[in-house]
N, CA, C and O of each residue as an XYZ file, in Angstrom:
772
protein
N     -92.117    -71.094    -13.139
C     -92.046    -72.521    -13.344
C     -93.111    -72.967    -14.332
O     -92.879    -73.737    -15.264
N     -94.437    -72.365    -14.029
C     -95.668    -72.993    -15.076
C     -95.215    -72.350    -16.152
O     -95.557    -73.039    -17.114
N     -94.621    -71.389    -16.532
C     -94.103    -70.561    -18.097
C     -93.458    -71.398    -18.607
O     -93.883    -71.899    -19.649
N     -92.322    -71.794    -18.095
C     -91.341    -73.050    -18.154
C     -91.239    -74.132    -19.166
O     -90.557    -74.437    -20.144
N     -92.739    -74.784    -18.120
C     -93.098    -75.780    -18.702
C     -94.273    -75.735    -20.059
O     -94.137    -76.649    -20.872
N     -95.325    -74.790    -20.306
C     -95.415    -75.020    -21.525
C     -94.955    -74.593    -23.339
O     -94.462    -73.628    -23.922
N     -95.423    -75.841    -23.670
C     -95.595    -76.515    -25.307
C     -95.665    -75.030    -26.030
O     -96.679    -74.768    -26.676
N     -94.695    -74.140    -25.940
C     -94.681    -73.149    -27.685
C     -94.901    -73.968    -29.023
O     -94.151    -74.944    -29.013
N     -95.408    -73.927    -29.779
C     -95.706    -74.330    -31.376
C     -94.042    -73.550    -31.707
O     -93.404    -72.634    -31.187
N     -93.811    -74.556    -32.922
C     -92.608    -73.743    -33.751
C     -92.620    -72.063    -33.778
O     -93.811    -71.778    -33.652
N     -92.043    -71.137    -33.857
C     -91.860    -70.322    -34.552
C     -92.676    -68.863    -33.322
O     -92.315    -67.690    -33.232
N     -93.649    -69.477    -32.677
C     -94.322    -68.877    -31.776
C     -93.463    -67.640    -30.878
O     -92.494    -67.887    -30.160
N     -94.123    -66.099    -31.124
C     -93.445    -65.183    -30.708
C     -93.558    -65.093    -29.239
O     -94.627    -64.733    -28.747
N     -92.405    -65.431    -28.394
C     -92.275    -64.831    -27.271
C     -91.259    -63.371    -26.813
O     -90.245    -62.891    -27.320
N     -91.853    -63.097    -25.969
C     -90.273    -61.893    -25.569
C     -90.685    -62.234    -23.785
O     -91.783    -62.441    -23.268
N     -89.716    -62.198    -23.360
C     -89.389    -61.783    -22.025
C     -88.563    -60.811    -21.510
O     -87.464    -60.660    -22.043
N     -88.897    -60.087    -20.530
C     -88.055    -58.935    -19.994
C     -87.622    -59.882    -18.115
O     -88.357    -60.471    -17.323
N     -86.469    -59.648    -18.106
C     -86.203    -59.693    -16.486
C     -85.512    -58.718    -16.036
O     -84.498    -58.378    -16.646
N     -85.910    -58.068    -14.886
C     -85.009    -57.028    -14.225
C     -83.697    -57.504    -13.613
O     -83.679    -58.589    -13.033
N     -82.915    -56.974    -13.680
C     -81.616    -57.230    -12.949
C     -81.520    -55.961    -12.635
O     -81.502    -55.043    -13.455
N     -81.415    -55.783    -10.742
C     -80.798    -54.836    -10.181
C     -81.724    -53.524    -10.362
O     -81.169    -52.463    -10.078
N     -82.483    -53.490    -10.608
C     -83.493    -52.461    -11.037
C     -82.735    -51.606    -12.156
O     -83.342    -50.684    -12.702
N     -81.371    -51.914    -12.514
C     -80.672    -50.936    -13.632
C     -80.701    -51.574    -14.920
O     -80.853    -50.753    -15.824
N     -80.594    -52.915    -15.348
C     -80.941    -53.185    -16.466
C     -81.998    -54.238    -16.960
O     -82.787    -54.836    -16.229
N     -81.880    -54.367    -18.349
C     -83.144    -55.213    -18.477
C     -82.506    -56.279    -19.506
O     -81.793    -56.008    -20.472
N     -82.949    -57.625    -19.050
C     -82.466    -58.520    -20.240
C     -83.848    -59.148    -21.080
O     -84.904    -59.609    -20.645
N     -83.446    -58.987    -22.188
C     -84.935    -59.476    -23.001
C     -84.243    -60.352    -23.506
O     -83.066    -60.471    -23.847
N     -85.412    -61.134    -23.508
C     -85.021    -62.981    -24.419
C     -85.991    -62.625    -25.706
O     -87.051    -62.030    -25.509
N     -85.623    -62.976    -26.896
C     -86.528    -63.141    -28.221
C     -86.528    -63.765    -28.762
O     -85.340    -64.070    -28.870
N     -87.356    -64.672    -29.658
C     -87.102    -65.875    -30.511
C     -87.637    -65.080    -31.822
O     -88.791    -65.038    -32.246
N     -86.796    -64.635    -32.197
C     -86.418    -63.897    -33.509
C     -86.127    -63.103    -34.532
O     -86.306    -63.841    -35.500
N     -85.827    -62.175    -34.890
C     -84.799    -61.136    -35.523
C     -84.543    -60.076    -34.760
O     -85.256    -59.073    -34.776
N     -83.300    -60.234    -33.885
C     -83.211    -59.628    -33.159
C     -82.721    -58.174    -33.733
O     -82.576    -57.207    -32.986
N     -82.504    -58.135    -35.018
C     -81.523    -56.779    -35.188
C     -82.770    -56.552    -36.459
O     -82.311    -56.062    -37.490
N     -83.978    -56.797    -36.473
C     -85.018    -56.900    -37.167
C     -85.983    -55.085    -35.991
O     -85.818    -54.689    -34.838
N     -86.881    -54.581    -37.168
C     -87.769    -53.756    -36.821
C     -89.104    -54.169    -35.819
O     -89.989    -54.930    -36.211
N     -89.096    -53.555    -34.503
C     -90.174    -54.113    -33.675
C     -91.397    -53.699    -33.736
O     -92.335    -54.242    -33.153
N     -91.490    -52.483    -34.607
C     -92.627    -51.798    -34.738
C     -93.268    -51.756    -36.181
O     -92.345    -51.763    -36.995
N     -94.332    -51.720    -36.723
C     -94.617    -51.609    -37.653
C     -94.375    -50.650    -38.881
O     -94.286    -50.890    -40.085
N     -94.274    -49.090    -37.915
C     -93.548    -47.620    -38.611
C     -92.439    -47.706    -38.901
O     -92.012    -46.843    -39.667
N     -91.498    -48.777    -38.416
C     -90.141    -48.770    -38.719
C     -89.955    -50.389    -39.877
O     -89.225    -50.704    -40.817
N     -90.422    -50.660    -39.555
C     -91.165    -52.178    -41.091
C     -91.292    -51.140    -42.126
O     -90.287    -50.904    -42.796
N     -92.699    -50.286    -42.428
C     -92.599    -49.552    -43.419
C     -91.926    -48.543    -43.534
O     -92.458    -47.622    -44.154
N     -90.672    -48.350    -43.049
C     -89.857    -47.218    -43.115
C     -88.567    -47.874    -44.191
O     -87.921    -47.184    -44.979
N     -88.402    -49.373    -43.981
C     -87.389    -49.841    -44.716
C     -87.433    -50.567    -46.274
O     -88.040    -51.605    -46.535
N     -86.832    -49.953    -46.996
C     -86.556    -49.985    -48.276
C     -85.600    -50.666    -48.885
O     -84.472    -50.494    -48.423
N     -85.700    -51.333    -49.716
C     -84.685    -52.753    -50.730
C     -85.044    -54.107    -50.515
O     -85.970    -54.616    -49.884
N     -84.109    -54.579    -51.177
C     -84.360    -56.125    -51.396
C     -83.918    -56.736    -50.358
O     -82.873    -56.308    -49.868
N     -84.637    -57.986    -49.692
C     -84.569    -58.751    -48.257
C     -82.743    -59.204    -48.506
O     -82.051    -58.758    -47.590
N     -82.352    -59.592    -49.035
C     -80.604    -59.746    -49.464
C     -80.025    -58.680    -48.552
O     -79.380    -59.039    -47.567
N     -80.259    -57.067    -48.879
C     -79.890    -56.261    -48.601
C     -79.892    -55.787    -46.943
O     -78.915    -55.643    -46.208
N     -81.427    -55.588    -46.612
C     -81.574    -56.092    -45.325
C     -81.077    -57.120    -44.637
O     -81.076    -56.983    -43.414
N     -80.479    -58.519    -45.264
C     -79.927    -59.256    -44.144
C     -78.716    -59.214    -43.907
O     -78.162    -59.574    -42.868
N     -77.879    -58.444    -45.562
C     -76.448    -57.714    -45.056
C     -76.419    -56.957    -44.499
O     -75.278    -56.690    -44.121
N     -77.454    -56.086    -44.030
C     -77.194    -54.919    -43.095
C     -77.561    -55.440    -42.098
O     -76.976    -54.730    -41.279
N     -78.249    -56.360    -41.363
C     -78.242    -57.225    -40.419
C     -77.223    -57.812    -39.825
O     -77.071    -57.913    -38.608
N     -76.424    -58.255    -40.765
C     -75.064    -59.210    -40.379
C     -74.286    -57.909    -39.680
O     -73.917    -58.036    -38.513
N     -73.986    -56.410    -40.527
C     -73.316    -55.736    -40.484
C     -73.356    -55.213    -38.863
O     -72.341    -54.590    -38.552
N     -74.153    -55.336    -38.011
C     -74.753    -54.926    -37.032
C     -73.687    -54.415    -36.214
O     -72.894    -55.344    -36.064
N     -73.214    -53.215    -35.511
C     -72.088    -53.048    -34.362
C     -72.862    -52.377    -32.962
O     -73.639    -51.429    -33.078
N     -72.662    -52.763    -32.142
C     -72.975    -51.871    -30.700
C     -71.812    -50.917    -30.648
O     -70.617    -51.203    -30.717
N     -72.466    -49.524    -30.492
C     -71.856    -48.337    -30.580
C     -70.656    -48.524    -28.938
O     -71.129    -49.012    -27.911
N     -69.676    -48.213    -28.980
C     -68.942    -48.672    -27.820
C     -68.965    -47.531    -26.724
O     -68.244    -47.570    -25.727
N     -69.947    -46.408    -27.028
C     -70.290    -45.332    -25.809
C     -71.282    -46.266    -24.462
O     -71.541    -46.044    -23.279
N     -71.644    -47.504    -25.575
C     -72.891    -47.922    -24.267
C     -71.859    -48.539    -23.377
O     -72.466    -48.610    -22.309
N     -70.763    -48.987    -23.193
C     -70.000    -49.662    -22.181
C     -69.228    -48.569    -21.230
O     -68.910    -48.799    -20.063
N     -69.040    -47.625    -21.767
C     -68.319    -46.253    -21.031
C     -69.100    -45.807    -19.498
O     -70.161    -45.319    -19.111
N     -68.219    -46.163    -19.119
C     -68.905    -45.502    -17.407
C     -69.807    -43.881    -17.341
O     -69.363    -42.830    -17.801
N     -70.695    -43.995    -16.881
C     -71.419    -42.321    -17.134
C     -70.644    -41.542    -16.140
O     -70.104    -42.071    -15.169
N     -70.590    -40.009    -16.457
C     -70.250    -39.233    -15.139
C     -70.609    -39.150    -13.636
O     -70.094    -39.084    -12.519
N     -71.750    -39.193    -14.249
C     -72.237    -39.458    -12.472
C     -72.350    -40.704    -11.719
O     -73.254    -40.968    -10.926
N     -71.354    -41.452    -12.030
C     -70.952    -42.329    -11.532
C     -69.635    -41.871    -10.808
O     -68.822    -41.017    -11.162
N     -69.651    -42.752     -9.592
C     -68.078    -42.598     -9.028
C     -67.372    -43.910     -8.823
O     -67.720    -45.083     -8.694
N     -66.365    -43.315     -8.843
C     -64.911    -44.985     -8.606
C     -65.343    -44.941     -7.329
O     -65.810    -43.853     -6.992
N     -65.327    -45.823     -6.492
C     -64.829    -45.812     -5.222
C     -63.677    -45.526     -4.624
O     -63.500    -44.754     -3.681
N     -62.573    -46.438     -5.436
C     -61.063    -46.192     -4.660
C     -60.442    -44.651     -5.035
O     -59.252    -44.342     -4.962
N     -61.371    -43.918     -5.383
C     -60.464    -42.696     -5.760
C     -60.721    -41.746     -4.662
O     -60.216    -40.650     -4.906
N     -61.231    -41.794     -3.731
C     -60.715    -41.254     -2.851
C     -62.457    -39.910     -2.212
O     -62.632    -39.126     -1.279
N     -63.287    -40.383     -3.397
C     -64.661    -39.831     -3.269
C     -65.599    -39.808     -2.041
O     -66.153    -38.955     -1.347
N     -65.488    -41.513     -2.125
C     -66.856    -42.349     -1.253
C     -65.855    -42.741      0.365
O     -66.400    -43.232      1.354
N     -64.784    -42.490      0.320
C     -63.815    -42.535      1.315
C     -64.747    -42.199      2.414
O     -65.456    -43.015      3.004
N     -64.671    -40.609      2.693
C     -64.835    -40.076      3.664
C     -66.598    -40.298      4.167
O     -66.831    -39.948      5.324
N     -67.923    -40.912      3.261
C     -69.565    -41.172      3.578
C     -68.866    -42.984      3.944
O     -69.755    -43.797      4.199
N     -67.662    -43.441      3.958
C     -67.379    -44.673      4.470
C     -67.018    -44.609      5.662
O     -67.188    -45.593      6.383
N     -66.416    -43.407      6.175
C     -65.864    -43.312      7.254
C     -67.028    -42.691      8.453
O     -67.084    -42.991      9.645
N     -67.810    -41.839      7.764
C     -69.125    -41.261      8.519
C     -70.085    -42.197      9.316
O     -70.594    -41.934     10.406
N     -70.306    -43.781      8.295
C     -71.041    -44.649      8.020
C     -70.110    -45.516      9.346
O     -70.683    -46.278     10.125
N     -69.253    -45.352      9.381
C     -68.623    -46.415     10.496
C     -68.332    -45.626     11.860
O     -68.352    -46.219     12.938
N     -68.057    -44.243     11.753
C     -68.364    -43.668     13.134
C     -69.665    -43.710     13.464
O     -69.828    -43.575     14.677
N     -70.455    -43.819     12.970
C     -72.184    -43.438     13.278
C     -72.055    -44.902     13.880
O     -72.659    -44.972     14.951
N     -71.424    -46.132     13.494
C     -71.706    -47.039     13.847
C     -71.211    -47.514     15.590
O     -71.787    -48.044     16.541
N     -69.482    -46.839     15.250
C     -69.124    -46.727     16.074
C     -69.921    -46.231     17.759
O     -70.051    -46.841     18.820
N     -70.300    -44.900     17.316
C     -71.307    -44.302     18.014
C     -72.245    -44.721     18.998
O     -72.417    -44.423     20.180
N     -72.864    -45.571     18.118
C     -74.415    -46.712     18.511
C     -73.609    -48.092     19.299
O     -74.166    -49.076     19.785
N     -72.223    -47.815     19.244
C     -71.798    -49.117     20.144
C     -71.175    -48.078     21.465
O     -71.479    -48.453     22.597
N     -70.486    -47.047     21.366
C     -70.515    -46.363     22.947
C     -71.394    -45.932     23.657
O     -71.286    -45.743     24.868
N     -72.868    -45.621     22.634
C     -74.089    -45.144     23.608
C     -74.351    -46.625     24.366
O     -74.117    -46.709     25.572
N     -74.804    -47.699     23.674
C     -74.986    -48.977     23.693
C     -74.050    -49.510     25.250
O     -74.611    -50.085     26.183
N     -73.029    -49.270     25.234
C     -71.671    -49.323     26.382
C     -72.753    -48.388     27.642
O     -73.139    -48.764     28.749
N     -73.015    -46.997     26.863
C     -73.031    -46.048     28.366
C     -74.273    -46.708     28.904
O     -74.155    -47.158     30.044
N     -75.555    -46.872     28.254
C     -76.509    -47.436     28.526
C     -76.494    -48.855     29.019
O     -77.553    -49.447     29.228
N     -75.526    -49.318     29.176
C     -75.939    -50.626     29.284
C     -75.225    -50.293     31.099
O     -75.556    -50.809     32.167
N     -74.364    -49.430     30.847
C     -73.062    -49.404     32.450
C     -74.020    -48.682     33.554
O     -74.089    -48.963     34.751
N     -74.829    -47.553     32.756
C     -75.949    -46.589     33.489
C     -76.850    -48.013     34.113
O     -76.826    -48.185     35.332
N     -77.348    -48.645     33.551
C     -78.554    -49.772     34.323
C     -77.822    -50.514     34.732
O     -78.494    -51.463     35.135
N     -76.547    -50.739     34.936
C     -75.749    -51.748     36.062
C     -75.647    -50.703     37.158
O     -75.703    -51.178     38.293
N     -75.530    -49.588     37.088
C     -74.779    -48.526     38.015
C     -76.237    -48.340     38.866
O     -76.003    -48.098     40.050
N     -77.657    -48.392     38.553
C     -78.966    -48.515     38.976
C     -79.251    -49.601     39.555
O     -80.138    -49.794     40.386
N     -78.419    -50.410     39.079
C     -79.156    -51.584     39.557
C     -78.344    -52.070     41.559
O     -78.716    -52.925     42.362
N     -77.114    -50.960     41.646
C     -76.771    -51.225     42.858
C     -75.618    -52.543     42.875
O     -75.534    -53.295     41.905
N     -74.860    -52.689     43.953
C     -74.086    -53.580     44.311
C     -74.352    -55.355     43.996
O     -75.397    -55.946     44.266
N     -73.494    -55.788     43.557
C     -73.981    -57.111     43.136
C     -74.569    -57.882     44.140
O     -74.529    -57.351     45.250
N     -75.258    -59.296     44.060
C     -76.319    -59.903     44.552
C     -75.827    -60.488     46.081
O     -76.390    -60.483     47.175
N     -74.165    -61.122     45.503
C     -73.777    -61.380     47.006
C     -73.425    -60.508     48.246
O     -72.928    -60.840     49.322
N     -73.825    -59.300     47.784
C     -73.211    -57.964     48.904
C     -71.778    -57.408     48.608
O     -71.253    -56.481     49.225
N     -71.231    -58.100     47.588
C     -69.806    -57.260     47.216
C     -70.193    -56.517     45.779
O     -71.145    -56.696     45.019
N     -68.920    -55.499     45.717
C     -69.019    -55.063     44.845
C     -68.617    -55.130     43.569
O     -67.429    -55.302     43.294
N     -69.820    -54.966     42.390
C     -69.501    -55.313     40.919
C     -67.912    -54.839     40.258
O     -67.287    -53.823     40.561
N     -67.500    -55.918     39.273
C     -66.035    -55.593     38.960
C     -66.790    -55.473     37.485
O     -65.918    -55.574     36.622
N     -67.595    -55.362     37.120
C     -68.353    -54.949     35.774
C     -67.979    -53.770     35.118
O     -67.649    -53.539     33.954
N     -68.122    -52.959     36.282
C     -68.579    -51.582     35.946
C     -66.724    -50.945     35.340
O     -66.509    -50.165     34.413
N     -65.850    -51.509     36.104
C     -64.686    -51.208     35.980
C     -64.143    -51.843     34.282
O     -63.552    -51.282     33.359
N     -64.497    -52.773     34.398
C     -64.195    -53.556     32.854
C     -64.644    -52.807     32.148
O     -63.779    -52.056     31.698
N     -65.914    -52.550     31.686
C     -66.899    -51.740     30.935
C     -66.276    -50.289     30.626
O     -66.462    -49.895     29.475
N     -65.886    -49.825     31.098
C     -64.979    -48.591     31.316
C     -63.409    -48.791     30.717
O     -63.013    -48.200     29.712
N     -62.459    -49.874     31.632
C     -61.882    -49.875     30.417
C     -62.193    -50.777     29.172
O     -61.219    -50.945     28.439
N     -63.060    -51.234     28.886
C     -63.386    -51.559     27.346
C     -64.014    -50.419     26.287
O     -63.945    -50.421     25.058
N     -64.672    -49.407     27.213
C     -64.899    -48.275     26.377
C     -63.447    -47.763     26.069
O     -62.977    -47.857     24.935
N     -62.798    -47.253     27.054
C     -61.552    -46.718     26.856
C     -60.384    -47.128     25.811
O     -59.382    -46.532     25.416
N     -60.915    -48.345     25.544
C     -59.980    -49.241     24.298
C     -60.585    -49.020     22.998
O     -59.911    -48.819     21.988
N     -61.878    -49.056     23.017
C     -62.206    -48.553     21.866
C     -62.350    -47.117     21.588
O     -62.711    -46.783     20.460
N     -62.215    -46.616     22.095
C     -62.000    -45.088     21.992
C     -60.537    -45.014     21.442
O     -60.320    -44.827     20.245
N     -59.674    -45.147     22.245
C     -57.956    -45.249     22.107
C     -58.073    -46.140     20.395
O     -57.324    -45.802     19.479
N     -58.979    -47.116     20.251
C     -58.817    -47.708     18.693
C     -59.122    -46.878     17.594
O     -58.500    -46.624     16.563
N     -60.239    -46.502     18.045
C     -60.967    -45.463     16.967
C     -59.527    -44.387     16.632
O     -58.804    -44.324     15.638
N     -59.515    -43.777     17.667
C     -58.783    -42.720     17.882
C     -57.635    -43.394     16.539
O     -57.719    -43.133     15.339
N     -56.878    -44.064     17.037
C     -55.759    -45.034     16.447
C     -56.169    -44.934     14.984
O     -55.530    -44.218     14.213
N     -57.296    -45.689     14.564
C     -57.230    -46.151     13.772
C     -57.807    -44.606     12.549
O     -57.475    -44.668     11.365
N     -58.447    -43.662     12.947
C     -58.367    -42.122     12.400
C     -57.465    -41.612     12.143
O     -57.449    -40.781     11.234
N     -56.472    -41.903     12.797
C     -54.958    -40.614     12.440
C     -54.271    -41.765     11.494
O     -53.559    -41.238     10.639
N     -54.290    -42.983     11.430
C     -54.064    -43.855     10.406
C     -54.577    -43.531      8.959
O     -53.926    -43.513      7.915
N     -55.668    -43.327      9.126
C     -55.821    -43.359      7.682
C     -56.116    -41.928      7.102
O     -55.997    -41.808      5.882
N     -56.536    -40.684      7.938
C     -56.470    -39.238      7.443
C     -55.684    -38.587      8.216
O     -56.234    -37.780      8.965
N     -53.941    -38.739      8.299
C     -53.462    -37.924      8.761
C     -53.944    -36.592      9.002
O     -54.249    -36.180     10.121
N     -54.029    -35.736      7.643
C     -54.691    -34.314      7.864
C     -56.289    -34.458      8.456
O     -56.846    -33.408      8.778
N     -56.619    -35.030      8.520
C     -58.253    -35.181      9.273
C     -58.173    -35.196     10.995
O     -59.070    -35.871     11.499
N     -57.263    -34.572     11.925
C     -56.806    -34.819     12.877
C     -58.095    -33.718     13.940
O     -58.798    -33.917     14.930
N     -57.800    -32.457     12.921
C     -58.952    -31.464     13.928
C     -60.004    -31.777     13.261
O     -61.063    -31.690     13.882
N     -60.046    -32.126     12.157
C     -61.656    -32.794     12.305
C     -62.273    -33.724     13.047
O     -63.445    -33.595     13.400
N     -61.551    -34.724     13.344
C     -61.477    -35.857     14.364
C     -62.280    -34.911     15.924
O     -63.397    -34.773     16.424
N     -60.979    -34.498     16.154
C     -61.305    -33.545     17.398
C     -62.590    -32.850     17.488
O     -63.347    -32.967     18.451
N     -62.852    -32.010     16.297
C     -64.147    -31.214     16.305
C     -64.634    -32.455     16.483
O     -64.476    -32.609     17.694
N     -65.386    -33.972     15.844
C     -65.943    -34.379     16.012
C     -66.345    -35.625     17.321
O     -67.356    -36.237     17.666
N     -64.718    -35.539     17.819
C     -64.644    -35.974     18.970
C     -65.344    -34.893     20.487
O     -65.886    -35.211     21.545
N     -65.052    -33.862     20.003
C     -65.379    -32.911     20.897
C     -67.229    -32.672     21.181
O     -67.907    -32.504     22.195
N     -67.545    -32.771     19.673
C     -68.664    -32.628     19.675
C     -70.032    -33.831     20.056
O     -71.246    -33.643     20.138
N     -69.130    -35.186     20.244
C     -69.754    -37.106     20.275
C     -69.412    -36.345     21.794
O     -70.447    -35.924     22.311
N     -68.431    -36.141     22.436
C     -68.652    -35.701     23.775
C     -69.617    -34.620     24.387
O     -70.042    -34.803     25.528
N     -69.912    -33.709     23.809
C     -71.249    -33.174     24.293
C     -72.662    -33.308     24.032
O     -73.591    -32.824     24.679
N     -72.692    -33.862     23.237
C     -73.474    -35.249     23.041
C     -73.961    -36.670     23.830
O     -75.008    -37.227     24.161
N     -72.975    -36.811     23.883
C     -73.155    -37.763     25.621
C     -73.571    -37.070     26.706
O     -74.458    -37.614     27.364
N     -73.150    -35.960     27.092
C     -72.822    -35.286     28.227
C     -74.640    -35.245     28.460
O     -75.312    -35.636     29.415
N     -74.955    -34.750     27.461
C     -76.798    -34.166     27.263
C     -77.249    -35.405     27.545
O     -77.869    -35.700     28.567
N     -76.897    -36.286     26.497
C     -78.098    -37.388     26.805
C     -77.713    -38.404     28.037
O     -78.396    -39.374     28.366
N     -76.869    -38.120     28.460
C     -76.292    -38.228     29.961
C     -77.572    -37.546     30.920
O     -78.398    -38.265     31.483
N     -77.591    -35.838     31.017
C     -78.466    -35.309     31.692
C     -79.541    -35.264     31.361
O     -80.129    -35.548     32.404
N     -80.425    -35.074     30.476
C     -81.281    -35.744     29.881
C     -82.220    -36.932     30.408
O     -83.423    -36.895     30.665
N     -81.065    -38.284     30.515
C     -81.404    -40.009     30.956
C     -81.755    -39.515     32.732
O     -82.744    -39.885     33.365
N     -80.635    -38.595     33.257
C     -80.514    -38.318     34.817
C     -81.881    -37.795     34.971
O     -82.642    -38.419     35.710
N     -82.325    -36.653     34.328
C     -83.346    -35.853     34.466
C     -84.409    -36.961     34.523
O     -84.701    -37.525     35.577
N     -84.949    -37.234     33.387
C     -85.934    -38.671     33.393
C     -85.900    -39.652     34.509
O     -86.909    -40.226     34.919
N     -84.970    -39.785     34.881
C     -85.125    -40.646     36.272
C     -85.599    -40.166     37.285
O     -86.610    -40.605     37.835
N     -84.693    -38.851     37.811
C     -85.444    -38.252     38.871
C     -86.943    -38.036     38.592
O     -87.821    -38.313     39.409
N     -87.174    -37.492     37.308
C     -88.987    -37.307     37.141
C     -89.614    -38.857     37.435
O     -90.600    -39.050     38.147
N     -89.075    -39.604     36.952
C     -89.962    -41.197     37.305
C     -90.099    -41.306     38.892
O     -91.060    -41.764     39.511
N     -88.952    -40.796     39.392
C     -88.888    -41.578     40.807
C     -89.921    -40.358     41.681
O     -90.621    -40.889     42.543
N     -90.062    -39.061     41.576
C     -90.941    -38.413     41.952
C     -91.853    -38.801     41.420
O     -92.354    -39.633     42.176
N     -92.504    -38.709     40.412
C     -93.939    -39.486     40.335
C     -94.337    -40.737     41.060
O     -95.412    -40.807     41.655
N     -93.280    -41.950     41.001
C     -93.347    -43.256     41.855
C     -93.873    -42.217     43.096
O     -95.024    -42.301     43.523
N     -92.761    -41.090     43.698
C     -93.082    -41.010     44.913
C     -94.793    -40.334     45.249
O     -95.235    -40.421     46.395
N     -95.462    -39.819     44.360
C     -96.761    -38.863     44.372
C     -97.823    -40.125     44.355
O     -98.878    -39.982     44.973
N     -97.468    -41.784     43.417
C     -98.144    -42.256     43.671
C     -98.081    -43.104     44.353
O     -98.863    -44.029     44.135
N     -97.271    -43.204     45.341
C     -97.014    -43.838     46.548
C     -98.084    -42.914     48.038
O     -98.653    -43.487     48.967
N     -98.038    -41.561     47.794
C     -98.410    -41.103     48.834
C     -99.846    -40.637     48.215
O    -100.559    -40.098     49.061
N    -100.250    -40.707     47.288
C    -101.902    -40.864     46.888
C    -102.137    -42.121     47.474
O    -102.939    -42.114     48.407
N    -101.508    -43.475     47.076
C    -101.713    -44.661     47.810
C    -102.158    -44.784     49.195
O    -103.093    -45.419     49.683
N    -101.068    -43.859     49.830
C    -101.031    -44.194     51.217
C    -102.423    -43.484     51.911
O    -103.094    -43.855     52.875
N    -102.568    -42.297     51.002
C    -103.571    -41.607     51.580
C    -105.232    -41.735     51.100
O    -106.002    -41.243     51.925
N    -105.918    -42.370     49.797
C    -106.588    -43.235     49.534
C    -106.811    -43.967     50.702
O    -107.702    -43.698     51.508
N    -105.645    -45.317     50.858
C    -106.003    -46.033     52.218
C    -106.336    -45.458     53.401
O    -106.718    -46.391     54.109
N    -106.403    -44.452     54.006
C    -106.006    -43.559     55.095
C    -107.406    -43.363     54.969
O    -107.982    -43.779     55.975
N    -108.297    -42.811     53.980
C    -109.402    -42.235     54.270
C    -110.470    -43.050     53.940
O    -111.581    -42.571     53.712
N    -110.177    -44.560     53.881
C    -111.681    -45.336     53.524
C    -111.689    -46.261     55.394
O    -112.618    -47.004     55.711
């Protein structure tokens, strides 16, 4: 904003660079733009200023700079497909652990408050089951031949759970034995004063 606003004198050399996107650069100049920026290339040029400003006018951008580079990829061709599909099971993923974890601390937490029993736990279950059946659905939709890959990777999100299933179990029982060691240090502390 303070650049903005001041008073350049006529003729006064500025340049500005702004980044866009970290890939290109736009420079602003107030004056000969198709002119020599360096001094070695000033004394490199030869003839009459006439001549120089027809070869100025003459100016073309070579049309390789607009050409897509190789290591670039299309998207819709069928490349970035499958790190799109990775990117949304992983996501997928983090919403059934999210499901198991959330059904595991209802299933801890015991029978609901009025003495009957939770209809939570049943919903939760089939709402996993729907999105599973979607996923499922919506995989053989779009990579027919990707079917045993599916599987391998269905097979494999299931033993995966299974662990961090026993795993979560294991950790509990260790908490609740410790609760219990310092329950009976407690008791026995008191016992001997």
């Amino acid at each position: 904003r303070d650049f903005i606003k001041l008073d350049f004198p006529p003729g006064f050399p500025v340049k500005i660079e702004i980044p866009l996107f970290h890939v290109l650069n736009a420079r602003i100049t107030f004056g000969n733009v198709n002119g020599c920026s360096t001094a070695d290339e000033s004394q490199g040029v030869e003839g009459t200023p006439a001549e120089a400003v027809s070869e100025a006018t003459n100016f073309e951008v070579d049309q390789s700079v607009f050409e897509i580079p190789e290591s670039y990829h299309i998207q819709d061709n069928g490349r970035n497909v499958h790190l799109q599909d990775e990117d949304y099971e992983i996501m997928q993923f983090a919403i059934q652990q999210s499901l198991l974890e959330s059904s595991r601390s209802q299933d801890l937490s015991g029978p609901a408050s009025n003495g009957g029993v939770s209809h939570t736990h049943s919903y939760e279950a089939q709402y996993e089951r729907a999105i599973q059946e979607s996923l499922l659905t919506n995989m053989e939709g779009r990579c027919p031949g990707g079917l045993s890959e599916s599987s391998r990777f269905d097979s494999d999100l299931q033993l995966a759970m299974e662990l961090s299933a026993k795993e979560l179990a294991e950790r509990e029982l260790r908490l609740q034995e410790e609760e219990a060691e310092l329950q009976q240090v407690l008791q026995l502390s008191l016992t001997e004063k």
